[in-house]
Residue frames relative to the residue before (quaternion, step in Angstrom):
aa qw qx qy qz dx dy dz
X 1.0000 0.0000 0.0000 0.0000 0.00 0.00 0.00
X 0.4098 -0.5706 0.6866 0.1871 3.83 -0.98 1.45
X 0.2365 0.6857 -0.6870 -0.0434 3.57 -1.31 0.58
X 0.1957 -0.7240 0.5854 0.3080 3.51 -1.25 -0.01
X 0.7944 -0.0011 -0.1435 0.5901 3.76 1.36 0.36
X 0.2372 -0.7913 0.5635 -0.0086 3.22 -1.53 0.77
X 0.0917 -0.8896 0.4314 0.1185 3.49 -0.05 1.60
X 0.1420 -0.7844 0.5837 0.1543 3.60 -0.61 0.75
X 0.6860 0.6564 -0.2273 0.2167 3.66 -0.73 1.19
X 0.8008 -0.2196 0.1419 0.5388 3.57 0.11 -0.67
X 0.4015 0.7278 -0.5107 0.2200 3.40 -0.77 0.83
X 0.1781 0.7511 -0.5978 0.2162 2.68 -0.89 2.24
X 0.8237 -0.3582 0.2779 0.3404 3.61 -1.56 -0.15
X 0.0569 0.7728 -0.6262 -0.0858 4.10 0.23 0.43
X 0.2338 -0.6303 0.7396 -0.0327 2.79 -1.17 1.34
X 0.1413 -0.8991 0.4085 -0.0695 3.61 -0.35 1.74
X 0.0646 0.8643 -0.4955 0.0569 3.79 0.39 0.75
X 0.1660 0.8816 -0.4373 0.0624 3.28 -0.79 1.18
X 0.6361 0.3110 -0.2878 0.6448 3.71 -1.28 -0.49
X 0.2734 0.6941 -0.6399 0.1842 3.95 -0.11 1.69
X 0.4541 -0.6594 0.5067 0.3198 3.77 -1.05 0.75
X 0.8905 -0.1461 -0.0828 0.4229 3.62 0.32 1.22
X 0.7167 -0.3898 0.3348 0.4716 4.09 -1.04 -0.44
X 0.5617 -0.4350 0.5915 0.3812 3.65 -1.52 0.78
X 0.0630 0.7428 -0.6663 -0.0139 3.76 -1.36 0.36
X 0.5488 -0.5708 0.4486 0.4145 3.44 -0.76 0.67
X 0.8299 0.1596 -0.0692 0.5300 3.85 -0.81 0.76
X 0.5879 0.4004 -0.4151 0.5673 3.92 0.51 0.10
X 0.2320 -0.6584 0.6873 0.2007 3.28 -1.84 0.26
X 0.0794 -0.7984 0.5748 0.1608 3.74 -1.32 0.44
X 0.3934 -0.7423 0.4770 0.2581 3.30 -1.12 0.14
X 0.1885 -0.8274 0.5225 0.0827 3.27 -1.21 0.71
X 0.5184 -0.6608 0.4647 0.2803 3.91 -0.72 0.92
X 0.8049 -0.0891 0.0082 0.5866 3.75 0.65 -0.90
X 0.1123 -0.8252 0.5505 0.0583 2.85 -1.57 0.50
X 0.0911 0.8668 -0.4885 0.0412 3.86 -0.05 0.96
X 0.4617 -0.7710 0.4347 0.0595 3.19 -1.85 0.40
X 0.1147 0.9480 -0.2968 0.0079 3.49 0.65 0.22
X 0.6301 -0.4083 0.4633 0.4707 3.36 -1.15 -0.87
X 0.2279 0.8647 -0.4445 0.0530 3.77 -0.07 0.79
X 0.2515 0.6009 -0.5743 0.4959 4.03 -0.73 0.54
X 0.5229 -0.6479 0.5288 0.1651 3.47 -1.18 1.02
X 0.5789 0.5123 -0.3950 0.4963 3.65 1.48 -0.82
X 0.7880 0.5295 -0.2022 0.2406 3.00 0.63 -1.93
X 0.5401 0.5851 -0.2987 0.5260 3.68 1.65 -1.05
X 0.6946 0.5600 -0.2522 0.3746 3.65 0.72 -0.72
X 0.6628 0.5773 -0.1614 0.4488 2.91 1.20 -1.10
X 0.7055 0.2968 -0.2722 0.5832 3.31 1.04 -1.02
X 0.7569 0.2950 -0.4741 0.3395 3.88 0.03 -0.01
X 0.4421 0.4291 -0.5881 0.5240 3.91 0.74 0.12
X 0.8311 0.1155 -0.4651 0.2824 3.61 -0.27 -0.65
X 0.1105 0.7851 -0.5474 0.2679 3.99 1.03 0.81
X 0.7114 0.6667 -0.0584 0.2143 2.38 0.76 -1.99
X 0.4433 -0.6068 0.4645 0.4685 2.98 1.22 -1.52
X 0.4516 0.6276 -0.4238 0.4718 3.64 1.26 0.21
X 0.3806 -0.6521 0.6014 0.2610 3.72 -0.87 0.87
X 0.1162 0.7117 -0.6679 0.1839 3.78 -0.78 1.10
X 0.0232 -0.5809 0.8136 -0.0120 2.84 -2.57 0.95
X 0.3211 -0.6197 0.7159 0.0206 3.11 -1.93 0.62
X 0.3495 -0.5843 0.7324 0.0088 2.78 -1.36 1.55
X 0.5398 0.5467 -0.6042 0.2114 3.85 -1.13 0.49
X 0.4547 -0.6290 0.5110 0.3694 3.18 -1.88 -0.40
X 0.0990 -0.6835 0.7231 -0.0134 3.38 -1.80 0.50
X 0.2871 -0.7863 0.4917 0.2399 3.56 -1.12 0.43
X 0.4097 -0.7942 0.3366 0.2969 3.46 -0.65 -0.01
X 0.1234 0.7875 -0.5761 0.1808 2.64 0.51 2.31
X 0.7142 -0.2762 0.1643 0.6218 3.27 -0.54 -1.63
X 0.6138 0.5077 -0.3884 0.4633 3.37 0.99 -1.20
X 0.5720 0.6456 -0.4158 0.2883 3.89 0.67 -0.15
X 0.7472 0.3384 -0.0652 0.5682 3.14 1.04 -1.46
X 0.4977 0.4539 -0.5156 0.5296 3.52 1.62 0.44
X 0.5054 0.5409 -0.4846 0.4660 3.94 0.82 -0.26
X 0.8647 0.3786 -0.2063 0.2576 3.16 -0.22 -1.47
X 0.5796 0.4999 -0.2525 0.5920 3.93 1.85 0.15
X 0.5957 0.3498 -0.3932 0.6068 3.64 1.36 -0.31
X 0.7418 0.4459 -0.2929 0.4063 3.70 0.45 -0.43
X 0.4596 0.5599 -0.3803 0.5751 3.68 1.45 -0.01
X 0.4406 0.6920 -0.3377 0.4615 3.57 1.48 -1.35
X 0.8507 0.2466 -0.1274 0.4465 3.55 -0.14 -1.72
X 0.7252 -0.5884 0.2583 0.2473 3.40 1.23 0.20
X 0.5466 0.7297 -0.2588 0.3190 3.17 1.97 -0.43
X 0.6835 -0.6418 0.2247 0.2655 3.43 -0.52 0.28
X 0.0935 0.9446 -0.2958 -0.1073 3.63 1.17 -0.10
X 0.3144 0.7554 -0.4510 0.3566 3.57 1.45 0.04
X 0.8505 0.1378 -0.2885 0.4177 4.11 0.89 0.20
X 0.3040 0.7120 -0.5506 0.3122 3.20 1.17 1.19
X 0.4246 -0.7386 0.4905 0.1832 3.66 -0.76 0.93
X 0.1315 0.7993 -0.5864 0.0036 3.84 -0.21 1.27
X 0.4292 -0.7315 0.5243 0.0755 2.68 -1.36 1.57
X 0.1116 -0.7127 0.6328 0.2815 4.34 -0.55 0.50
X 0.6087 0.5925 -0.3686 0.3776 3.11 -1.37 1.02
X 0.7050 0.3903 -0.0560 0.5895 3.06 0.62 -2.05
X 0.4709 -0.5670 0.6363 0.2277 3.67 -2.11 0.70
X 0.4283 -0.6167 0.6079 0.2582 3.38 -1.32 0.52
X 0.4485 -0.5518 0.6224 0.3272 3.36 -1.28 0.71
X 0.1293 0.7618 -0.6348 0.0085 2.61 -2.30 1.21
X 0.3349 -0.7789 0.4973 0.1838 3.50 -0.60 0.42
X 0.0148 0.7509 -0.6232 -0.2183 3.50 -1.12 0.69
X 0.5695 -0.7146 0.3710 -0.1653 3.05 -1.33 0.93
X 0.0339 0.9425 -0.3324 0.0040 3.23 0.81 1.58
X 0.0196 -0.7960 0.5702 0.2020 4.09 0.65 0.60
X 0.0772 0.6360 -0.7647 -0.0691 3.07 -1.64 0.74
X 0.8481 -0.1649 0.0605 0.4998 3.87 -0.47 1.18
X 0.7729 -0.2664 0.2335 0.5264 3.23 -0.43 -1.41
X 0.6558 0.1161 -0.4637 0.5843 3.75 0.57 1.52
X 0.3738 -0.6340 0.6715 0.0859 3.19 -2.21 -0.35
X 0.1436 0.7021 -0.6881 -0.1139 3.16 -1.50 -0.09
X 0.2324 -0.6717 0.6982 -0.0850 3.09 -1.50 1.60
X 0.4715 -0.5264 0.6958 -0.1286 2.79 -2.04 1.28
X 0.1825 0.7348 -0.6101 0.2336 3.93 0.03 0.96
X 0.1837 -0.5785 0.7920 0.0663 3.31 -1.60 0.93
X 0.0977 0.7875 -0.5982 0.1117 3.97 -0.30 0.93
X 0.3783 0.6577 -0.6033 0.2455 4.11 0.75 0.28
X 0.6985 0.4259 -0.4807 0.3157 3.55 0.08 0.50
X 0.1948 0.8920 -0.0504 0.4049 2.77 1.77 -0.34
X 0.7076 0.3768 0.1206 0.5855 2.56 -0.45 -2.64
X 0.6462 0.5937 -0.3633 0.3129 4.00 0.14 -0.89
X 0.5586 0.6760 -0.3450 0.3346 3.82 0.92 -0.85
X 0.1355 -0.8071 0.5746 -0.0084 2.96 -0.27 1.48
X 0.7913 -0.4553 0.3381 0.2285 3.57 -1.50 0.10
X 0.6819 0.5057 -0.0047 0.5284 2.84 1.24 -1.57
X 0.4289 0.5992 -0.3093 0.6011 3.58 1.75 -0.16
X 0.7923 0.4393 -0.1958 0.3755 3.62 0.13 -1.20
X 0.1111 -0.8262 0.5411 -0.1110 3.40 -0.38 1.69
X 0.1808 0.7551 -0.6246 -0.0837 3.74 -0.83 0.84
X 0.0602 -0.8679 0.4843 -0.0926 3.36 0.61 1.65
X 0.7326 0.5150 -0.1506 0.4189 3.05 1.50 -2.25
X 0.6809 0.5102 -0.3625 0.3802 3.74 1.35 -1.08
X 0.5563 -0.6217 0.5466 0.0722 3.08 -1.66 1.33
X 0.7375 -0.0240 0.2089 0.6418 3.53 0.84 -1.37
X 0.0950 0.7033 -0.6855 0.1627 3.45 -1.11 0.78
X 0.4329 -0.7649 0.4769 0.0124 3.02 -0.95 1.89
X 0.8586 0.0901 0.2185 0.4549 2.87 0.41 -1.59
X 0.0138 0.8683 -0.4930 -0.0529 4.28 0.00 0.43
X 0.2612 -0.8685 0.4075 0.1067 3.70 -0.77 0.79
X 0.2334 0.8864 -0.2833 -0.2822 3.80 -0.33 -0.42
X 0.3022 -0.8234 0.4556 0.1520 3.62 -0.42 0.41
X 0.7682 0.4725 -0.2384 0.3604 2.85 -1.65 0.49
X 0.2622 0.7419 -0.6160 -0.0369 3.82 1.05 -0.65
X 0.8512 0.3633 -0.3173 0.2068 2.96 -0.44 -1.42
X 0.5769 0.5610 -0.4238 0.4156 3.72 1.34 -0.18
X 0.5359 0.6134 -0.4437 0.3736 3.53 1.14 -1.21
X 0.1281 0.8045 -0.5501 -0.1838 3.98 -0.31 0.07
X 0.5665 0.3817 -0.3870 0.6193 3.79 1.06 -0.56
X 0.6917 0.4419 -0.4262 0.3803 4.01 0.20 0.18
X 0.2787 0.8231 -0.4111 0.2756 3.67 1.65 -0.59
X 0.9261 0.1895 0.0052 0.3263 3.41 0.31 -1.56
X 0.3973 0.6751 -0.1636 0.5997 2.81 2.02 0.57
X 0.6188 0.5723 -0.4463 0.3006 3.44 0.70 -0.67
X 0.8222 0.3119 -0.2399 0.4112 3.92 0.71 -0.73
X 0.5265 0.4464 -0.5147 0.5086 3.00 1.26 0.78
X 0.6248 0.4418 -0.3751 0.5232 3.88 0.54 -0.04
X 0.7084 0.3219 -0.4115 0.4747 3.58 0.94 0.01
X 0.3921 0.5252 -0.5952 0.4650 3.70 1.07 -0.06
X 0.8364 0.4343 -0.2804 0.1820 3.53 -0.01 -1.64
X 0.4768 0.6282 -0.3164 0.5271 3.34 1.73 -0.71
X 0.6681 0.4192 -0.2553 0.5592 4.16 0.91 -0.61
X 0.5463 0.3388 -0.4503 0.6197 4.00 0.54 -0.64
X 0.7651 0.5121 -0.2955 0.2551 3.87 -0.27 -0.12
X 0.6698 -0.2409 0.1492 0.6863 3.38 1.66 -1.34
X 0.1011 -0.9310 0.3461 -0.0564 2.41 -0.26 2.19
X 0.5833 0.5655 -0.3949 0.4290 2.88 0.88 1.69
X 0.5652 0.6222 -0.4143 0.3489 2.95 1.43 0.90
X 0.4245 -0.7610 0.4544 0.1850 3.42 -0.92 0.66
X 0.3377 -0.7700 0.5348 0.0839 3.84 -0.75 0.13
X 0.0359 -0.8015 0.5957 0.0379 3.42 -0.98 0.89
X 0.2831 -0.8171 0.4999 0.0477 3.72 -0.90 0.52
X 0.2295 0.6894 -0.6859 0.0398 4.12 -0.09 0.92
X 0.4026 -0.7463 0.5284 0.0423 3.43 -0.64 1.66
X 0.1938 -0.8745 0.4319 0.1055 3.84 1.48 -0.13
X 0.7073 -0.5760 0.0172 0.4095 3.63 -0.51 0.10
X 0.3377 -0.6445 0.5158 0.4523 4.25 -0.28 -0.44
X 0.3889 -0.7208 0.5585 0.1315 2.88 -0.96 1.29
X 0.6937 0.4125 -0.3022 0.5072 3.85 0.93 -0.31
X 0.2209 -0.8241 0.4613 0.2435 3.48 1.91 -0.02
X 0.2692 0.6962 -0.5658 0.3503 3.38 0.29 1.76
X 0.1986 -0.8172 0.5370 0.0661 2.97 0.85 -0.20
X 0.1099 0.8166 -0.5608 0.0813 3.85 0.95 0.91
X 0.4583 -0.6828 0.5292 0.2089 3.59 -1.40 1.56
X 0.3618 0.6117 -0.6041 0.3605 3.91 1.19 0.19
X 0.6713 0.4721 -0.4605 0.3383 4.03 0.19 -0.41
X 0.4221 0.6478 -0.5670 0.2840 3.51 0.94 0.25
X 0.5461 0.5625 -0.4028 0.4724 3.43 1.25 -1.40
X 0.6692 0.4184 -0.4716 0.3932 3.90 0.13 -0.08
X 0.7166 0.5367 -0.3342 0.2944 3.06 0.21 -1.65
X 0.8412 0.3418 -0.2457 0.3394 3.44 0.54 -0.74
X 0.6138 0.3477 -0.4348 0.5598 3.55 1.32 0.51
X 0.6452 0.5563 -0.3115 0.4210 3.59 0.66 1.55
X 0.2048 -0.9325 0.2007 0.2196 3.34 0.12 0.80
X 0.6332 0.3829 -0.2240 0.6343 3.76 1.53 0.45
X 0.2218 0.8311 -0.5091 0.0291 3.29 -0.74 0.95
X 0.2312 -0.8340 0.4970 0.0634 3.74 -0.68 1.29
X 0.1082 -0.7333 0.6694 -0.0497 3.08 -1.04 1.15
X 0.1070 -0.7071 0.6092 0.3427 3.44 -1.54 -0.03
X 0.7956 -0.3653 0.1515 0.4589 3.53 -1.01 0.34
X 0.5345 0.5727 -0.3733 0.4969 3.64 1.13 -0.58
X 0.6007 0.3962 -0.2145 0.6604 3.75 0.32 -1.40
X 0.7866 0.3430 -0.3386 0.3859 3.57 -0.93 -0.12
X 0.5012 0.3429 -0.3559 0.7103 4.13 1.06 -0.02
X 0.7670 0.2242 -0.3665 0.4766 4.12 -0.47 -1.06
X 0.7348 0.3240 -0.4934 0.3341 4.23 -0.33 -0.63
X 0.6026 0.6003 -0.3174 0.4193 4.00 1.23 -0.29
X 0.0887 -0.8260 0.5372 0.1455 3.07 1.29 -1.33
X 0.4587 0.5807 -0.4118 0.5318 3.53 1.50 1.36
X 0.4514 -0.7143 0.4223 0.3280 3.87 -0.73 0.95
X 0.8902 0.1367 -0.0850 0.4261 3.38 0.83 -0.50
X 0.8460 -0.4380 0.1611 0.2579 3.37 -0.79 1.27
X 0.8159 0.3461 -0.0837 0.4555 3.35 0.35 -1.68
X 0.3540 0.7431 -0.2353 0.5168 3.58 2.42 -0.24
X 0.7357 0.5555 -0.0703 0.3810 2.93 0.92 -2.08
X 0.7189 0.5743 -0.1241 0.3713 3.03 1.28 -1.19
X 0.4051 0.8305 -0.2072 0.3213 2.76 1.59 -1.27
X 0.7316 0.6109 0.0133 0.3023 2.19 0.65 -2.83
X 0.7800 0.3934 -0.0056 0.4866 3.14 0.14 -1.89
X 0.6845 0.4283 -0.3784 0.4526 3.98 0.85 -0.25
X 0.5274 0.4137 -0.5354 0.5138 3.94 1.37 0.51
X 0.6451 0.4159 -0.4673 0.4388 3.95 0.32 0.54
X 0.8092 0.0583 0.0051 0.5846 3.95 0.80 -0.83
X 0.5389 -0.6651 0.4249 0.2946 3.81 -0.76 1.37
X 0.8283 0.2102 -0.0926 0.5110 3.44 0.86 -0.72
X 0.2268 0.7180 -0.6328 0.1805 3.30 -1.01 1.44
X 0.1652 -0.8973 0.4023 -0.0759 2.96 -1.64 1.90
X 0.0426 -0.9512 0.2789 0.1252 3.03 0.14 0.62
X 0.2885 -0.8154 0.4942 0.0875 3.76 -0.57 1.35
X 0.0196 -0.8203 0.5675 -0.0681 3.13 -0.54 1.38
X 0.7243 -0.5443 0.2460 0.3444 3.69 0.79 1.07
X 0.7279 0.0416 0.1744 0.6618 3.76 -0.16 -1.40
X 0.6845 0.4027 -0.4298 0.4296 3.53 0.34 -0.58
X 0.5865 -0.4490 0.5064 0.4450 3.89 0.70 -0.46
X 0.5978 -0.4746 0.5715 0.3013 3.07 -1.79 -0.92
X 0.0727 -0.8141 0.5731 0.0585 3.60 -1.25 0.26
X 0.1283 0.9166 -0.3550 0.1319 3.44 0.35 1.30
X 0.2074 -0.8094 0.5068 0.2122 3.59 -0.57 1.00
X 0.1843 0.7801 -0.5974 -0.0263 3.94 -0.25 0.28
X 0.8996 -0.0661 -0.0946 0.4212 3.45 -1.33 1.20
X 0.6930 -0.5034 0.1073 0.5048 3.36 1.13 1.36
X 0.6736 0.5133 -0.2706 0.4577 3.90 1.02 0.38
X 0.4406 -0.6915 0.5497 0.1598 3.45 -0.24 1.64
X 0.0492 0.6874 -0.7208 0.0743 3.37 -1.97 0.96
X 0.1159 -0.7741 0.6224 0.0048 3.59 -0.93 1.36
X 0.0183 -0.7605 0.6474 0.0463 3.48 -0.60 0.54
X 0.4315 -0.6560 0.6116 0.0967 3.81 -0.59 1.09
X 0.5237 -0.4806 0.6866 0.1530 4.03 -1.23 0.89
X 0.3232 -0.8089 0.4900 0.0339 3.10 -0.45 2.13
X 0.8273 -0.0184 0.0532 0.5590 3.47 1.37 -0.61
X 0.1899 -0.8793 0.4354 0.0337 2.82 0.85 1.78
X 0.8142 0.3696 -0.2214 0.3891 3.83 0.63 -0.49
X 0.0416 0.9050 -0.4087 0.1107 3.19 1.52 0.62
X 0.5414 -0.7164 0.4336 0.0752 3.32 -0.48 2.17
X 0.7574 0.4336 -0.0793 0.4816 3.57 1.52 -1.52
X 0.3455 0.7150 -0.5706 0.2094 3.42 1.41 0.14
X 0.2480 -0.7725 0.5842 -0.0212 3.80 -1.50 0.81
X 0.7248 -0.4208 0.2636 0.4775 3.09 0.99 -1.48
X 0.6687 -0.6287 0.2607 0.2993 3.51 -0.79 1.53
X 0.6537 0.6686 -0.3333 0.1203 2.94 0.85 -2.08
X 0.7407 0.2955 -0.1572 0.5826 3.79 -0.83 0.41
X 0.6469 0.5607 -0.5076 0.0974 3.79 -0.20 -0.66
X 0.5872 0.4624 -0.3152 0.5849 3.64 1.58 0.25
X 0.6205 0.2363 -0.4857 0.5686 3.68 0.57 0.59
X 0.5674 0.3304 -0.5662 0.4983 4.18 0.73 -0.19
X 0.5170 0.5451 -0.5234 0.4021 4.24 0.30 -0.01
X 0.6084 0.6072 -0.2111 0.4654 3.31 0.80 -1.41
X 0.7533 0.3229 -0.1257 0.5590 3.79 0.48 -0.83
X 0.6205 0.4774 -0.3996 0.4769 3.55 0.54 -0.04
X 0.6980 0.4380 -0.3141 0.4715 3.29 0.99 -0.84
X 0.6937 0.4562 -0.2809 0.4814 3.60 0.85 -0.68
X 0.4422 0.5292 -0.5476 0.4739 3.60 1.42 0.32
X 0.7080 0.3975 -0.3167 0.4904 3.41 0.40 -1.09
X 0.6235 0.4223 -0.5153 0.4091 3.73 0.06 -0.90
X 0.7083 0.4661 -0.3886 0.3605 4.01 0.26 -0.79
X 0.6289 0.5302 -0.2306 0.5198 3.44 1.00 -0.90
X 0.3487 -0.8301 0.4007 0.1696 3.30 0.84 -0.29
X 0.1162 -0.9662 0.0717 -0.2186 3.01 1.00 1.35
X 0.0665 0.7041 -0.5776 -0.4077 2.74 1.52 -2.44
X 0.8783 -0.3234 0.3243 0.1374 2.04 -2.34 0.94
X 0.7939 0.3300 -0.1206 0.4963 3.30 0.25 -1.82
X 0.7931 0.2189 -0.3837 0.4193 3.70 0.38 -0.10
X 0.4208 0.5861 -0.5570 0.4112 3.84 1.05 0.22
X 0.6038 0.6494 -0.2823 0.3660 3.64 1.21 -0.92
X 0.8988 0.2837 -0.1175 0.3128 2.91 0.95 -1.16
X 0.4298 0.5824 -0.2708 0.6346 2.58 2.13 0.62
X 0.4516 0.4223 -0.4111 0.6699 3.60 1.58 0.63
X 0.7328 0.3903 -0.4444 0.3363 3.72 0.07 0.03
X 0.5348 0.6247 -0.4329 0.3692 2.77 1.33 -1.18
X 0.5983 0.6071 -0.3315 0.4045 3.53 0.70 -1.89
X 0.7957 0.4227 -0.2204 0.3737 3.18 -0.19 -1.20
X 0.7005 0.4036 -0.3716 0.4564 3.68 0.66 -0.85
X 0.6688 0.4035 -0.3306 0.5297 4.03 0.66 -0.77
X 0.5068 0.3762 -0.6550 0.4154 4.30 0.60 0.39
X 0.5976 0.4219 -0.5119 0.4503 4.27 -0.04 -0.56
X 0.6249 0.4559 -0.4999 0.3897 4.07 0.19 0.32
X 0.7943 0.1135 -0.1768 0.5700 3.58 0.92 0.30
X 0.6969 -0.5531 0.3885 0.2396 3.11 -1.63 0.92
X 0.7485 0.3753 -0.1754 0.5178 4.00 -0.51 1.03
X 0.4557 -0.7586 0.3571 0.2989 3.49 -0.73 0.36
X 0.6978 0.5603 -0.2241 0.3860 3.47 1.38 -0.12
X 0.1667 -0.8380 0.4157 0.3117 2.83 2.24 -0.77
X 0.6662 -0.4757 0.4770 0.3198 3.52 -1.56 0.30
X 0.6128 -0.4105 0.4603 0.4941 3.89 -1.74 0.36
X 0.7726 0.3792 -0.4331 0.2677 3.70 0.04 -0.58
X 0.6212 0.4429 -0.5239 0.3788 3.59 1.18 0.20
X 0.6516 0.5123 -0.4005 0.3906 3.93 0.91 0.34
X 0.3772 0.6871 -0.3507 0.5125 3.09 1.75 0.43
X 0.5248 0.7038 -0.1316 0.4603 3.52 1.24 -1.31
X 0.7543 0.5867 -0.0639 0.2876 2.62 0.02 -2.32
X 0.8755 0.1078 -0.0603 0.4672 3.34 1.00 -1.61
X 0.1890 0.5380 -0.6220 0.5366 3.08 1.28 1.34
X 0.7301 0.4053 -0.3768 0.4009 3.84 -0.13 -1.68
X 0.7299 0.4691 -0.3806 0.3199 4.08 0.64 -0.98
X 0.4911 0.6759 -0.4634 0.2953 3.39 1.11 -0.34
């Protein structure tokens, strides 16, 4: 198998409720204007808009072989991604998440123990011929993958030694914020944070601190901070990019717009691009996914897209 990326990680059903007239309460009912389903997981959203894009991608995770399974693996055929090394379990429940949007945050509800279950010793690059480029998500959820990560990236390098690796470590659900992920960060060469994650894995009050910090373990570190843009330090040289349309009439929903950031840049970084326009070809991404419901968005936002990248 020819790849130009390989996602290792999360990848489940979002179940996406929004524009609601107020909070869940024990005993009350609310009402909600839309509701949508998609492709969700930080691996799985990624996956399908880098290979939108036009980037040749697979995903390594689990799913079971229910419905929401064989709804993954047909919406992700959809975006083109590869699915021939997702691990389906019979029996077992895909992970899913439901999804409360209110404007500009959320709160979500996720059952992810199959997921969580991906073990090391599972992950096989026997079939891949060539592999450019390799991603991972989720740390803190991966837990059977925790102690594994730098040994699967040694073995991924004794194999093709030119590929490189990025890392968006998204949030801890048990909000520990455990300092074992240094041992990743620093045997990797891209690493995404948003402003939250970047203060708790630093354990610094203020950003450009954080950065500081966290850019003696990995040349390149970015940091997405919604409306405010990005701040990013790569091979000792700072980059601010500013929120192209901070009041955005067409805003829909958040969900994903830091793994479609995430994948814009790694279009350009693969394509070879530079720095400063892979960047700005991560906002772009990232600001036109909140114009549609879901993190992957529909064919007509990659229609867009590569009009805006031209």
């Amino acid at each position: 198998m020819d790849l130009q990326c390989l996602v290792i990680g999360d990848l489940n059903t979002d179940i996406i409720v929004s524009n609601l007239n107020g909070y869940p309460e024990l005993g009350k009912e609310i009402l909600a204007r839309n509701f949508y389903v998609n492709v969700g997981g930080s691996g799985g959203i990624f996956a399908a808009v880098l290979s939108g894009l036009g980037v040749k991608t697979s995903i390594i995770s689990k799913i079971g072989s229910d419905f929401f399974g064989n709804f993954l693996i047909a919406e992700m055929k959809k975006y083109g991604v590869n699915t021939g090394n997702l691990i389906v379990e019979n029996g077992k429940e895909t992970g899913a998440t439901v999804s409360l949007s209110y404007g500009n945050d959320k709160s979500q509800i996720s059952k992810l123990d199959l997921i969580k279950s991906l073990k090391t010793d599972e992950i096989s690059f026997d079939n891949f011929t060539n592999l450019r480029h390799v991603h991972f998500s989720s740390y803190y959820m991966m837990d059977n993958l925790k102690k594994g990560y730098v040994d699967t990236v040694k073995k991924i390098k004794s194999k093709f030694s030119n590929v490189t690796f990025s890392l968006d470590t998204n949030n801890d659900p048990e909000d520990k914020w455990g300092q074992e992920v240094y041992n990743v960060i620093k045997n990797i060469d891209i690493l995404f944070l948003n402003k939250k994650e970047v203060l708790k894995i630093s354990g610094e009050n203020d950003i450009e601190a954080a950065i500081e910090k966290l850019s003696k373990f990995v040349d390149k570190v970015i940091v997405k901070m919604g409306r405010e843009g990005y701040l990013a330090k790569i091979n000792k040289k700072y980059y601010k990019g500013e929120c192209i349309n901070k009041l955005n009439k067409n805003f829909k929903d958040s969900t994903g717009a830091g793994d479609n950031f995430d994948a814009g840049f790694i279009y350009g970084y693969i394509n070879n691009f530079g720095i400063e326009k892979s960047l700005k070809i991560a906002n772009v991404v990232g600001e036109k996914s909140v114009e549609y419901f879901g993190g992957p968005g529909p064919e007509e936002k990659f229609h867009q897209l590569k009009e805006l990248i031209k």
